[in-house]
DRENPA-399803 format. One record per residue (C-alpha): residue number from 1; residue in one letter; z, x, y. Coordinates in nm, 3 decimals. Layout:
<sites>
{NUM A {Z X Y}} ...
</sites>
This chain:
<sites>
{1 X {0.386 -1.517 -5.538}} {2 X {0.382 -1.811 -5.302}} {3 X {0.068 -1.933 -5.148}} {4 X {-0.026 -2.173 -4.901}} {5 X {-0.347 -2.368 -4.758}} {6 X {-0.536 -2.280 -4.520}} {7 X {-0.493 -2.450 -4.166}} {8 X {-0.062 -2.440 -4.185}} {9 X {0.086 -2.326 -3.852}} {10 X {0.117 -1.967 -3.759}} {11 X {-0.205 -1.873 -3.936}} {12 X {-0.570 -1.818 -3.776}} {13 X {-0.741 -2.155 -3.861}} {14 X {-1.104 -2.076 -3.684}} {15 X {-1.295 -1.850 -3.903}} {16 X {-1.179 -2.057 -4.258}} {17 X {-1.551 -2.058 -4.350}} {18 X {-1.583 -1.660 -4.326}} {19 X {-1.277 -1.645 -4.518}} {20 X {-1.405 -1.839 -4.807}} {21 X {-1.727 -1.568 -4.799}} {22 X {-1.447 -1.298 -4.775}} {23 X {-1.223 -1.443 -5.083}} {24 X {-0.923 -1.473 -4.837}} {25 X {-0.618 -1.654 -4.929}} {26 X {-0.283 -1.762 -4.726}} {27 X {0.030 -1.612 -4.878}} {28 X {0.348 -1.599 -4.745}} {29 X {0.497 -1.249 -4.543}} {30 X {0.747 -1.294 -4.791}} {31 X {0.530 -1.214 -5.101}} {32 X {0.377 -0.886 -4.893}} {33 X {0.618 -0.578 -4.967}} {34 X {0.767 -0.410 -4.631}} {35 X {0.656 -0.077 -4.475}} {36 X {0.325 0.131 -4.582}} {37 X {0.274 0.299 -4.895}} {38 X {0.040 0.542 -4.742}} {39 X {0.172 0.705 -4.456}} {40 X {0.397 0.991 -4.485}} {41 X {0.622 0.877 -4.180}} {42 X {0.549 0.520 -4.287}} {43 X {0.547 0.285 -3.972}} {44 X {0.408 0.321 -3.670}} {45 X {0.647 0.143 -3.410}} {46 X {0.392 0.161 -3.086}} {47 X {0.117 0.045 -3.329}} {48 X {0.283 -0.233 -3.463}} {49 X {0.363 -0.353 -3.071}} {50 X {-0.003 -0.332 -2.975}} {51 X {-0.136 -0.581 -3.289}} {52 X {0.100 -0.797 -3.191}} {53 X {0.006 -0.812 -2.883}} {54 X {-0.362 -0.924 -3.028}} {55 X {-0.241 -1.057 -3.367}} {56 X {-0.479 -1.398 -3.329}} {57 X {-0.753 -1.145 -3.347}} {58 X {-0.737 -0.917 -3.617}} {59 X {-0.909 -0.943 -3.946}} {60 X {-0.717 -1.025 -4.291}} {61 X {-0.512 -0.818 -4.432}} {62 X {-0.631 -0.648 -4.752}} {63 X {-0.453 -0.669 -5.036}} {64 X {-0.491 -0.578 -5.482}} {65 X {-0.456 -0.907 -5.649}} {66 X {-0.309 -0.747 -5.924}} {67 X {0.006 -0.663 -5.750}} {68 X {0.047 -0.710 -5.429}} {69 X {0.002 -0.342 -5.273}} {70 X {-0.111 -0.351 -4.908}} {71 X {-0.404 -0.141 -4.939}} {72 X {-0.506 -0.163 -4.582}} {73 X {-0.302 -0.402 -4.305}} {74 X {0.063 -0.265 -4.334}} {75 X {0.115 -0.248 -3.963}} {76 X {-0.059 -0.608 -3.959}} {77 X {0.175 -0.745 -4.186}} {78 X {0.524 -0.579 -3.983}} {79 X {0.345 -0.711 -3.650}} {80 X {0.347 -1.105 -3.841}} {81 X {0.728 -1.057 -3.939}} {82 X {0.792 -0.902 -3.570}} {83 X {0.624 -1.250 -3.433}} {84 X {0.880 -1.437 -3.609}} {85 X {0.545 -1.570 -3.845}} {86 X {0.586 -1.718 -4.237}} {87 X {0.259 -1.689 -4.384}} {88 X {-0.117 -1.422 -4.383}} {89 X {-0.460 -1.411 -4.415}} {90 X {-0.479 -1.165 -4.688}} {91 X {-0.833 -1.042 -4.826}} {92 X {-0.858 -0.983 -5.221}} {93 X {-0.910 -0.660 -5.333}} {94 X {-1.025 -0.617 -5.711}} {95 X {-0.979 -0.212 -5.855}} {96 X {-0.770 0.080 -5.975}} {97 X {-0.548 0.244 -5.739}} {98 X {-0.822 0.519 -5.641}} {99 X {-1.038 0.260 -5.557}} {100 X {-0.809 0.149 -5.357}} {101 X {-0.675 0.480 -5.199}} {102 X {-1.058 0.523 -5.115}} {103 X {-1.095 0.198 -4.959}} {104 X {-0.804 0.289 -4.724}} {105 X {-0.942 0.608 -4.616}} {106 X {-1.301 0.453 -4.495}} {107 X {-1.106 0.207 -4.333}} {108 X {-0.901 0.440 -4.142}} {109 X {-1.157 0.678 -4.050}} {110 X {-1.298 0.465 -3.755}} {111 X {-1.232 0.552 -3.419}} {112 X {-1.079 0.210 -3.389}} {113 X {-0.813 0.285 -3.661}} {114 X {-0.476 0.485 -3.670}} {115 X {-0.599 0.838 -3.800}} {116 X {-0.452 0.999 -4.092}} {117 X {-0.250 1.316 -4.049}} {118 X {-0.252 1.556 -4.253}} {119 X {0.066 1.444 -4.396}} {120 X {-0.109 1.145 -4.477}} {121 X {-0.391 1.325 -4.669}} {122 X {-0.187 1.575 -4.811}} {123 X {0.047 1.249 -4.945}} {124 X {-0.311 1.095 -5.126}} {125 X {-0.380 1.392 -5.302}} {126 X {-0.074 1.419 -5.457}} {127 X {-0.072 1.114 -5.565}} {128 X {-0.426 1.146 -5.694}} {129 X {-0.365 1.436 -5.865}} {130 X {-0.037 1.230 -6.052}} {131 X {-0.261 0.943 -6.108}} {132 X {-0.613 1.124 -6.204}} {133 X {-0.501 1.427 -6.359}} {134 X {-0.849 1.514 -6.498}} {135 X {-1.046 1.406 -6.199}} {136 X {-1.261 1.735 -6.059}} {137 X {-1.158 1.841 -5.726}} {138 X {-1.521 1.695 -5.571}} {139 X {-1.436 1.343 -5.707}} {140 X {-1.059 1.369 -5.577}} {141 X {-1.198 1.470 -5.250}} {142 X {-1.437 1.228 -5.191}} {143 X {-1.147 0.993 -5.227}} {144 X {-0.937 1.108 -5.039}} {145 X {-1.166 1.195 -4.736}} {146 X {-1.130 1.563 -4.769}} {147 X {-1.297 1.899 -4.874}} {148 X {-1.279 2.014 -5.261}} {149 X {-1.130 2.354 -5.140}} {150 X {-0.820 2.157 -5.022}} {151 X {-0.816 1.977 -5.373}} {152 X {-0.795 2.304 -5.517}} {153 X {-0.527 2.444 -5.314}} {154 X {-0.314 2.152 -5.348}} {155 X {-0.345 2.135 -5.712}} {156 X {-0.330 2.532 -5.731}} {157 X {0.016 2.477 -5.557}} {158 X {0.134 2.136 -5.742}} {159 X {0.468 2.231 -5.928}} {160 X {0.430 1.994 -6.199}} {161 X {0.205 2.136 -6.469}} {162 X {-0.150 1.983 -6.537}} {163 X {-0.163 1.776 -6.846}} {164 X {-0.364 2.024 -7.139}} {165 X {-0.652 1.777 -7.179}} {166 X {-0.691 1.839 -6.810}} {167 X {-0.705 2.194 -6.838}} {168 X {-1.007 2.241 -7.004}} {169 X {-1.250 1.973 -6.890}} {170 X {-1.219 1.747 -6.565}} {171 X {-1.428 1.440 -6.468}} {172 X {-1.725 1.435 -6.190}} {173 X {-1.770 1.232 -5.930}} {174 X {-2.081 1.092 -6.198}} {175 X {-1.835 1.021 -6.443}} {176 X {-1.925 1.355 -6.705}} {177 X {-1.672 1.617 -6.803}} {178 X {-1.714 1.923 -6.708}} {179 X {-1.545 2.257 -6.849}} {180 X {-1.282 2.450 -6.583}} {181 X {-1.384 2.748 -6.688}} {182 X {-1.769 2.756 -6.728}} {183 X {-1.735 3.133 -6.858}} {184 X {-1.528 3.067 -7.117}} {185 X {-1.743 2.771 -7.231}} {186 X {-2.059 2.919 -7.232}} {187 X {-1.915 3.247 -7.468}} {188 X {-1.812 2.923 -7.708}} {189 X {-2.149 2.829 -7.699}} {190 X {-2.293 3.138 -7.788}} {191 X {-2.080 3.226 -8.030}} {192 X {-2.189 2.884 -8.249}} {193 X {-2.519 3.010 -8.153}} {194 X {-2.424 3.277 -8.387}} {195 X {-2.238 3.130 -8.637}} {196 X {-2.465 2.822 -8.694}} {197 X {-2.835 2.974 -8.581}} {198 X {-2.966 2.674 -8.750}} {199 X {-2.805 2.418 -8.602}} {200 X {-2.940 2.136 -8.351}} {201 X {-2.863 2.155 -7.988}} {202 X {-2.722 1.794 -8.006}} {203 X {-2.521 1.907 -8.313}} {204 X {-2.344 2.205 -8.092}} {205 X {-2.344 1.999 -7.776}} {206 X {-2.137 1.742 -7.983}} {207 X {-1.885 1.971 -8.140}} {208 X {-1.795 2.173 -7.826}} {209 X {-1.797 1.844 -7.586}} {210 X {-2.094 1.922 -7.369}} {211 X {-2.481 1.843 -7.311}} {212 X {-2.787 1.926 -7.509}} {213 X {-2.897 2.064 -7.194}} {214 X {-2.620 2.299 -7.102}} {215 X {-2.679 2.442 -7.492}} {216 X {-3.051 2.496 -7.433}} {217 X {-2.986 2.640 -7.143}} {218 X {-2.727 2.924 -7.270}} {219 X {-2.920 2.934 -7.573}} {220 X {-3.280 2.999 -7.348}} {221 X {-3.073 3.257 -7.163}} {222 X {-2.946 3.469 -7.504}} {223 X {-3.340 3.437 -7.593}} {224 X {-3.438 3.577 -7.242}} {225 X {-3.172 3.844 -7.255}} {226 X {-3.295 3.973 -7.619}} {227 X {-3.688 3.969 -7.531}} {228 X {-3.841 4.311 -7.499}} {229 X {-4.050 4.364 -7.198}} {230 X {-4.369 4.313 -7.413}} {231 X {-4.299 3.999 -7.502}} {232 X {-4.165 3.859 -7.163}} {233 X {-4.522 3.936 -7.024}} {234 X {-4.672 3.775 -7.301}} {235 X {-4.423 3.463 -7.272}} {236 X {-4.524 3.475 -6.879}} {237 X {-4.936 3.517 -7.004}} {238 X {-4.861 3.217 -7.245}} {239 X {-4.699 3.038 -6.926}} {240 X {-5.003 3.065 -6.692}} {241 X {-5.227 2.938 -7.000}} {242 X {-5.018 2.626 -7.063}} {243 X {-5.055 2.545 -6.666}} {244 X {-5.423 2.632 -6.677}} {245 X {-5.477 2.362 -6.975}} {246 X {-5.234 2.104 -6.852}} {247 X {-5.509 2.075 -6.592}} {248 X {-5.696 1.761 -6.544}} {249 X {-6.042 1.838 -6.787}} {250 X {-6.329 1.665 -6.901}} {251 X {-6.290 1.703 -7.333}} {252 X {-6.583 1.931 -7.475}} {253 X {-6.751 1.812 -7.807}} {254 X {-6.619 1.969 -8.111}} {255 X {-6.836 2.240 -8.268}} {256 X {-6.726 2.125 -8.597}} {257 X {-6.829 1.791 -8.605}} {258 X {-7.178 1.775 -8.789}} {259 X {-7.173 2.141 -8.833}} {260 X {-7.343 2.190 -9.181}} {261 X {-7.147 2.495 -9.252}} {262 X {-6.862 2.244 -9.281}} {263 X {-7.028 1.946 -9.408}} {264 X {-7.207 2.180 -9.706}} {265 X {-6.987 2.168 -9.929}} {266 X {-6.640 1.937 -9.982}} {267 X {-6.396 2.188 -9.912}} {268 X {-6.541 2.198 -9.530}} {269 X {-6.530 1.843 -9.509}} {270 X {-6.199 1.813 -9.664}} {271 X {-6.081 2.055 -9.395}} {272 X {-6.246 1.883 -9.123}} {273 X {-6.096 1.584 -9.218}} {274 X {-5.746 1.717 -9.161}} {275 X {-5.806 1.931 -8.873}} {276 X {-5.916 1.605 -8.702}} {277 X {-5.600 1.415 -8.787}} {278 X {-5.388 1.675 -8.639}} {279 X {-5.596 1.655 -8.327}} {280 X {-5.432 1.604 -7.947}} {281 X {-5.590 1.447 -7.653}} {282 X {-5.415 1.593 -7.337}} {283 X {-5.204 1.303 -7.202}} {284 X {-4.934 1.456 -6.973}} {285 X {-4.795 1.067 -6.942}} {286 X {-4.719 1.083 -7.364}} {287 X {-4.394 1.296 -7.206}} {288 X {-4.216 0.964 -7.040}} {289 X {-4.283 0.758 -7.390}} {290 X {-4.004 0.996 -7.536}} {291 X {-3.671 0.797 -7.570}} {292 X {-3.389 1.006 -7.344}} {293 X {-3.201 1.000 -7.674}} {294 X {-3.435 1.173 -7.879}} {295 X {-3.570 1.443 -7.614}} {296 X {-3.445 1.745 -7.809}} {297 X {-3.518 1.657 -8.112}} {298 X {-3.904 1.555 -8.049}} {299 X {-3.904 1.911 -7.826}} {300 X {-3.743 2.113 -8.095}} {301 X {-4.072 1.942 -8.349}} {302 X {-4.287 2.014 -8.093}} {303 X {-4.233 2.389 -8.081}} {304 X {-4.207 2.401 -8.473}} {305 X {-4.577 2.250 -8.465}} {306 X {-4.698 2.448 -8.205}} {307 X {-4.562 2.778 -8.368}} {308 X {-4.721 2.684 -8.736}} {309 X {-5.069 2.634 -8.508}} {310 X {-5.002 2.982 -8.375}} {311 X {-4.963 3.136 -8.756}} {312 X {-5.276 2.896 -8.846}} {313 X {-5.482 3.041 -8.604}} {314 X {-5.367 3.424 -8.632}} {315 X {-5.453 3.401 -8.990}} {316 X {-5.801 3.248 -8.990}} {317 X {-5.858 3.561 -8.726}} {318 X {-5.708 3.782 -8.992}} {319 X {-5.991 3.658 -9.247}} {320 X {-6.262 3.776 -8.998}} {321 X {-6.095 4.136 -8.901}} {322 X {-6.070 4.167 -9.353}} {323 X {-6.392 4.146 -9.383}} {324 X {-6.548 4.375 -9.153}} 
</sites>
Protein backbone atom coordinates (compact mmCIF):
# COMPACT_ATOMS: atom_id res chain seq x y z
CA UNK A 1 0.00 0.00 0.00
CA UNK A 2 1.58 3.28 -0.98
CA UNK A 3 0.71 6.45 0.73
CA UNK A 4 1.42 9.93 0.32
CA UNK A 5 1.17 13.44 2.24
CA UNK A 6 -1.22 15.51 2.17
CA UNK A 7 -0.89 18.76 -0.07
CA UNK A 8 0.91 16.62 -3.35
CA UNK A 9 -0.61 17.72 -6.68
CA UNK A 10 -3.80 16.31 -7.98
CA UNK A 11 -5.30 16.00 -4.51
CA UNK A 12 -7.88 18.49 -2.69
CA UNK A 13 -5.49 20.47 -0.36
CA UNK A 14 -8.33 22.94 1.32
CA UNK A 15 -10.22 21.02 3.82
CA UNK A 16 -6.73 19.08 5.33
CA UNK A 17 -7.97 20.11 8.81
CA UNK A 18 -11.51 18.29 8.37
CA UNK A 19 -9.64 15.46 7.10
CA UNK A 20 -7.53 15.02 10.12
CA UNK A 21 -11.17 15.08 12.23
CA UNK A 22 -12.32 12.53 9.50
CA UNK A 23 -9.06 10.10 9.80
CA UNK A 24 -8.42 10.67 6.00
CA UNK A 25 -5.30 9.60 4.41
CA UNK A 26 -3.72 10.12 0.70
CA UNK A 27 -3.09 6.83 -1.05
CA UNK A 28 -2.33 6.27 -4.37
CA UNK A 29 -5.34 5.15 -7.24
CA UNK A 30 -3.01 2.50 -7.65
CA UNK A 31 -3.48 0.84 -4.18
CA UNK A 32 -7.60 1.25 -4.69
CA UNK A 33 -8.88 -2.02 -6.57
CA UNK A 34 -10.85 -1.21 -10.00
CA UNK A 35 -14.66 -1.38 -10.53
CA UNK A 36 -17.40 -1.77 -7.57
CA UNK A 37 -17.89 -4.67 -5.52
CA UNK A 38 -21.45 -3.83 -4.94
CA UNK A 39 -23.28 -3.27 -7.93
CA UNK A 40 -24.60 -6.03 -9.92
CA UNK A 41 -23.79 -4.26 -13.37
CA UNK A 42 -20.75 -2.77 -11.65
CA UNK A 43 -19.93 0.75 -13.21
CA UNK A 44 -21.91 3.33 -13.99
CA UNK A 45 -20.36 5.06 -17.18
CA UNK A 46 -22.76 8.42 -17.15
CA UNK A 47 -22.08 8.56 -13.37
CA UNK A 48 -18.58 8.35 -13.48
CA UNK A 49 -18.65 11.43 -16.30
CA UNK A 50 -20.73 13.65 -14.03
CA UNK A 51 -18.08 13.35 -10.75
CA UNK A 52 -15.64 14.14 -12.89
CA UNK A 53 -17.02 16.84 -14.00
CA UNK A 54 -17.12 18.07 -10.07
CA UNK A 55 -14.29 15.82 -8.79
CA UNK A 56 -12.59 19.00 -6.68
CA UNK A 57 -15.80 18.75 -4.77
CA UNK A 58 -16.65 15.53 -3.58
CA UNK A 59 -15.97 14.10 -0.21
CA UNK A 60 -13.25 11.22 0.47
CA UNK A 61 -13.59 8.18 -0.58
CA UNK A 62 -14.36 5.52 2.05
CA UNK A 63 -12.40 2.80 2.39
CA UNK A 64 -11.72 -0.70 5.25
CA UNK A 65 -8.23 -0.27 6.44
CA UNK A 66 -7.95 -3.75 6.71
CA UNK A 67 -7.94 -4.39 3.08
CA UNK A 68 -8.54 -2.02 0.89
CA UNK A 69 -12.35 -2.69 -0.21
CA UNK A 70 -14.07 0.47 -1.51
CA UNK A 71 -16.94 0.44 0.68
CA UNK A 72 -18.48 3.56 -0.63
CA UNK A 73 -16.62 5.90 -3.57
CA UNK A 74 -16.11 3.31 -6.46
CA UNK A 75 -17.37 5.62 -9.13
CA UNK A 76 -15.13 8.37 -7.29
CA UNK A 77 -12.18 6.44 -7.56
CA UNK A 78 -12.81 5.42 -11.76
CA UNK A 79 -13.67 9.30 -12.17
CA UNK A 80 -9.70 10.05 -10.49
CA UNK A 81 -8.13 7.38 -12.96
CA UNK A 82 -10.48 8.89 -15.90
CA UNK A 83 -8.79 12.49 -14.92
CA UNK A 84 -5.52 11.09 -15.61
CA UNK A 85 -4.98 11.63 -11.37
CA UNK A 86 -2.16 9.45 -9.13
CA UNK A 87 -3.26 9.72 -5.72
CA UNK A 88 -7.07 9.99 -3.14
CA UNK A 89 -8.50 11.26 -0.26
CA UNK A 90 -9.64 8.07 1.19
CA UNK A 91 -11.66 8.02 4.63
CA UNK A 92 -10.84 5.00 7.12
CA UNK A 93 -13.34 2.70 7.76
CA UNK A 94 -12.83 0.29 10.88
CA UNK A 95 -15.48 -3.11 10.82
CA UNK A 96 -16.60 -6.48 9.50
CA UNK A 97 -17.87 -6.69 6.10
CA UNK A 98 -21.67 -6.23 7.28
CA UNK A 99 -20.73 -3.26 8.83
CA UNK A 100 -19.56 -2.27 5.99
CA UNK A 101 -22.31 -3.54 3.52
CA UNK A 102 -24.59 -1.44 5.96
CA UNK A 103 -22.61 1.58 5.77
CA UNK A 104 -22.98 1.46 1.93
CA UNK A 105 -26.60 1.14 1.93
CA UNK A 106 -27.27 4.45 4.23
CA UNK A 107 -24.98 6.05 2.07
CA UNK A 108 -26.74 5.23 -1.02
CA UNK A 109 -30.13 5.77 0.11
CA UNK A 110 -30.02 9.64 -0.26
CA UNK A 111 -31.67 11.27 -2.92
CA UNK A 112 -28.29 12.63 -3.84
CA UNK A 113 -26.81 9.09 -4.40
CA UNK A 114 -27.02 6.43 -7.27
CA UNK A 115 -30.01 4.17 -6.01
CA UNK A 116 -29.66 0.55 -5.63
CA UNK A 117 -31.60 -1.75 -7.91
CA UNK A 118 -32.87 -4.49 -7.00
CA UNK A 119 -30.09 -6.34 -8.48
CA UNK A 120 -28.05 -4.52 -6.20
CA UNK A 121 -30.05 -5.58 -3.08
CA UNK A 122 -30.75 -8.86 -4.18
CA UNK A 123 -26.57 -9.12 -4.75
CA UNK A 124 -26.15 -7.96 -0.64
CA UNK A 125 -28.28 -10.50 0.55
CA UNK A 126 -26.65 -13.13 -0.95
CA UNK A 127 -23.71 -12.27 0.11
CA UNK A 128 -25.01 -11.76 3.62
CA UNK A 129 -26.56 -14.82 3.77
CA UNK A 130 -22.78 -16.52 2.60
CA UNK A 131 -21.14 -14.37 5.10
CA UNK A 132 -23.79 -14.43 8.19
CA UNK A 133 -25.28 -17.68 7.82
CA UNK A 134 -26.98 -17.56 11.27
CA UNK A 135 -27.98 -13.97 11.17
CA UNK A 136 -32.13 -13.76 11.56
CA UNK A 137 -33.78 -12.43 8.60
CA UNK A 138 -34.66 -8.90 10.72
CA UNK A 139 -30.88 -8.36 11.36
CA UNK A 140 -29.97 -9.27 7.57
CA UNK A 141 -32.57 -6.86 6.56
CA UNK A 142 -31.79 -4.06 8.42
CA UNK A 143 -28.47 -4.36 6.68
CA UNK A 144 -29.22 -4.59 3.75
CA UNK A 145 -32.01 -1.87 3.59
CA UNK A 146 -34.79 -4.25 3.00
CA UNK A 147 -37.91 -6.05 4.48
CA UNK A 148 -37.40 -9.50 6.50
CA UNK A 149 -40.03 -11.14 4.14
CA UNK A 150 -37.51 -10.63 1.26
CA UNK A 151 -34.73 -12.19 3.60
CA UNK A 152 -36.85 -15.07 3.85
CA UNK A 153 -37.61 -15.58 0.32
CA UNK A 154 -34.15 -15.21 -0.75
CA UNK A 155 -32.84 -17.57 1.72
CA UNK A 156 -36.00 -19.92 1.16
CA UNK A 157 -34.70 -19.94 -2.53
CA UNK A 158 -30.71 -19.95 -1.87
CA UNK A 159 -29.42 -23.30 -3.51
CA UNK A 160 -26.63 -23.78 -1.25
CA UNK A 161 -27.79 -25.46 1.95
CA UNK A 162 -27.77 -23.51 5.36
CA UNK A 163 -24.99 -24.55 7.62
CA UNK A 164 -26.85 -27.06 10.62
CA UNK A 165 -25.87 -24.71 13.47
CA UNK A 166 -27.88 -22.24 11.46
CA UNK A 167 -30.79 -24.29 11.25
CA UNK A 168 -31.87 -24.37 14.56
CA UNK A 169 -31.07 -21.01 16.15
CA UNK A 170 -30.23 -17.63 14.26
CA UNK A 171 -28.92 -14.34 15.75
CA UNK A 172 -31.12 -10.99 16.41
CA UNK A 173 -30.56 -7.85 15.48
CA UNK A 174 -29.75 -7.60 19.74
CA UNK A 175 -27.25 -10.07 19.38
CA UNK A 176 -29.45 -13.33 21.20
CA UNK A 177 -30.22 -16.58 19.44
CA UNK A 178 -33.28 -17.36 18.77
CA UNK A 179 -34.83 -20.92 17.83
CA UNK A 180 -36.28 -21.25 13.90
CA UNK A 181 -38.81 -23.14 14.91
CA UNK A 182 -40.36 -21.73 18.16
CA UNK A 183 -42.89 -24.83 18.16
CA UNK A 184 -40.53 -27.26 18.19
CA UNK A 185 -38.56 -25.51 20.97
CA UNK A 186 -41.13 -24.89 23.25
CA UNK A 187 -42.41 -28.98 23.09
CA UNK A 188 -38.41 -29.41 24.18
CA UNK A 189 -39.09 -27.33 26.90
CA UNK A 190 -41.94 -28.98 28.14
CA UNK A 191 -40.90 -32.13 27.81
CA UNK A 192 -37.73 -31.36 30.45
CA UNK A 193 -40.52 -29.86 32.29
CA UNK A 194 -41.50 -33.40 32.58
CA UNK A 195 -38.59 -35.22 32.83
CA UNK A 196 -36.78 -32.95 35.39
CA UNK A 197 -40.02 -31.30 37.40
CA UNK A 198 -37.47 -30.30 39.87
CA UNK A 199 -35.19 -28.59 38.07
CA UNK A 200 -34.32 -24.68 38.01
CA UNK A 201 -35.46 -22.54 35.19
CA UNK A 202 -31.80 -21.37 34.70
CA UNK A 203 -30.78 -25.06 34.80
CA UNK A 204 -33.30 -25.89 31.67
CA UNK A 205 -32.73 -22.53 30.05
CA UNK A 206 -28.97 -23.56 30.03
CA UNK A 207 -29.24 -27.05 28.67
CA UNK A 208 -31.68 -26.30 25.80
CA UNK A 209 -29.81 -22.81 24.83
CA UNK A 210 -32.50 -20.35 25.75
CA UNK A 211 -33.69 -17.76 28.55
CA UNK A 212 -34.96 -18.24 32.03
CA UNK A 213 -37.70 -16.24 30.80
CA UNK A 214 -38.82 -18.10 27.74
CA UNK A 215 -38.85 -21.38 30.36
CA UNK A 216 -41.09 -19.57 32.84
CA UNK A 217 -43.05 -18.57 30.39
CA UNK A 218 -43.86 -22.17 28.73
CA UNK A 219 -43.67 -23.52 32.05
CA UNK A 220 -46.54 -20.64 33.44
CA UNK A 221 -48.47 -21.65 30.34
CA UNK A 222 -48.48 -25.78 31.10
CA UNK A 223 -49.55 -24.47 34.78
CA UNK A 224 -52.40 -22.28 33.24
CA UNK A 225 -53.45 -25.01 30.86
CA UNK A 226 -53.73 -27.74 33.83
CA UNK A 227 -55.68 -25.32 36.39
CA UNK A 228 -59.29 -26.25 36.93
CA UNK A 229 -61.70 -23.44 36.69
CA UNK A 230 -61.84 -23.26 40.56
CA UNK A 231 -58.61 -22.51 40.98
CA UNK A 232 -58.11 -19.96 38.09
CA UNK A 233 -60.76 -17.77 39.94
CA UNK A 234 -59.05 -18.20 43.01
CA UNK A 235 -55.52 -17.44 41.32
CA UNK A 236 -57.45 -14.25 39.73
CA UNK A 237 -59.10 -13.51 43.66
CA UNK A 238 -55.42 -13.95 44.94
CA UNK A 239 -54.39 -11.44 41.99
CA UNK A 240 -56.74 -8.54 42.94
CA UNK A 241 -55.53 -9.05 46.72
CA UNK A 242 -51.82 -8.76 45.90
CA UNK A 243 -52.73 -5.34 43.91
CA UNK A 244 -54.98 -4.22 46.75
CA UNK A 245 -51.88 -4.65 49.35
CA UNK A 246 -49.15 -3.49 47.05
CA UNK A 247 -51.01 -0.23 47.68
CA UNK A 248 -49.36 2.64 49.30
CA UNK A 249 -50.59 2.06 53.38
CA UNK A 250 -49.96 3.47 56.57
CA UNK A 251 -48.55 0.01 58.81
CA UNK A 252 -51.17 -0.90 61.65
CA UNK A 253 -49.71 -1.87 65.13
CA UNK A 254 -49.36 -5.48 65.71
CA UNK A 255 -51.97 -7.08 67.98
CA UNK A 256 -49.36 -9.29 69.26
CA UNK A 257 -46.99 -7.09 70.59
CA UNK A 258 -47.67 -6.74 74.46
CA UNK A 259 -50.54 -9.05 74.17
CA UNK A 260 -50.41 -11.02 77.54
CA UNK A 261 -51.86 -14.05 76.00
CA UNK A 262 -48.47 -14.20 74.29
CA UNK A 263 -46.23 -12.74 76.77
CA UNK A 264 -47.86 -15.33 79.64
CA UNK A 265 -46.02 -17.84 79.28
CA UNK A 266 -42.45 -18.54 77.19
CA UNK A 267 -43.75 -20.49 74.51
CA UNK A 268 -45.83 -17.17 73.32
CA UNK A 269 -42.90 -15.16 73.61
CA UNK A 270 -40.70 -17.60 71.98
CA UNK A 271 -43.17 -17.51 69.09
CA UNK A 272 -43.42 -13.91 69.00
CA UNK A 273 -39.96 -13.65 68.81
CA UNK A 274 -39.79 -15.54 65.52
CA UNK A 275 -42.86 -14.37 63.96
CA UNK A 276 -41.23 -10.90 64.26
CA UNK A 277 -38.01 -11.91 62.55
CA UNK A 278 -39.80 -13.21 59.62
CA UNK A 279 -41.64 -9.94 59.41
CA UNK A 280 -41.89 -7.70 55.90
CA UNK A 281 -42.32 -4.05 55.59
CA UNK A 282 -43.93 -3.37 52.11
CA UNK A 283 -41.10 -1.80 50.04
CA UNK A 284 -42.06 -2.22 46.32
CA UNK A 285 -38.35 -0.53 45.58
CA UNK A 286 -36.64 -3.96 47.50
CA UNK A 287 -37.60 -5.44 43.70
CA UNK A 288 -34.69 -3.28 41.76
CA UNK A 289 -32.00 -4.37 44.69
CA UNK A 290 -32.27 -7.94 43.04
CA UNK A 291 -29.09 -8.62 40.91
CA UNK A 292 -30.45 -9.40 37.04
CA UNK A 293 -28.41 -12.57 37.56
CA UNK A 294 -30.10 -13.91 40.40
CA UNK A 295 -33.87 -12.86 39.48
CA UNK A 296 -35.15 -16.44 39.26
CA UNK A 297 -33.65 -17.79 41.77
CA UNK A 298 -34.65 -15.06 44.57
CA UNK A 299 -38.42 -15.38 42.73
CA UNK A 300 -38.45 -19.11 42.81
CA UNK A 301 -37.51 -18.51 47.16
CA UNK A 302 -39.93 -16.11 47.21
CA UNK A 303 -42.87 -18.28 46.19
CA UNK A 304 -41.45 -21.26 48.34
CA UNK A 305 -41.79 -18.72 51.40
CA UNK A 306 -44.88 -17.38 50.51
CA UNK A 307 -46.46 -20.93 49.97
CA UNK A 308 -45.02 -22.34 53.57
CA UNK A 309 -46.91 -18.88 55.00
CA UNK A 310 -49.99 -20.10 53.18
CA UNK A 311 -49.73 -23.82 54.95
CA UNK A 312 -48.74 -21.76 58.29
CA UNK A 313 -51.69 -19.88 58.25
CA UNK A 314 -54.28 -22.66 56.99
CA UNK A 315 -53.17 -24.70 59.85
CA UNK A 316 -53.37 -22.31 62.80
CA UNK A 317 -57.16 -21.85 61.22
CA UNK A 318 -57.41 -25.61 61.34
CA UNK A 319 -56.66 -25.48 65.27
CA UNK A 320 -59.68 -23.12 65.73
CA UNK A 321 -62.32 -25.12 63.34
CA UNK A 322 -60.84 -28.62 65.83
CA UNK A 323 -61.92 -27.27 68.56
CA UNK A 324 -65.31 -26.16 68.09
Amino acid sequence: MAFVDVGVAGCVTDESDRAATLDVSVVTLASLPVGHAWRAEGLNDARVAALAARYSRLPPVLVRRQDMLVVDGAHTVAAARRLGMQVAHVQWFDGQWAQAAEAFVLRNSSEHALPLTTDDRRGLIHSALRAEPTWSDRRIAQVCGVSPKMIARVRAGATSPEPIHGAEKRVGRDGRARPVRAGAMRSSILQMLEQQPDASLRTIASALGVSPETVRSVRREREVCSESPARVVSRQFGALVDEFLARPRRESPAPWRGDSAFSSTTEGETFVAWFESTHVVDHPSRIDEVPLSRIYEIADEARRRAAFWSAFADSVEGRARRRR
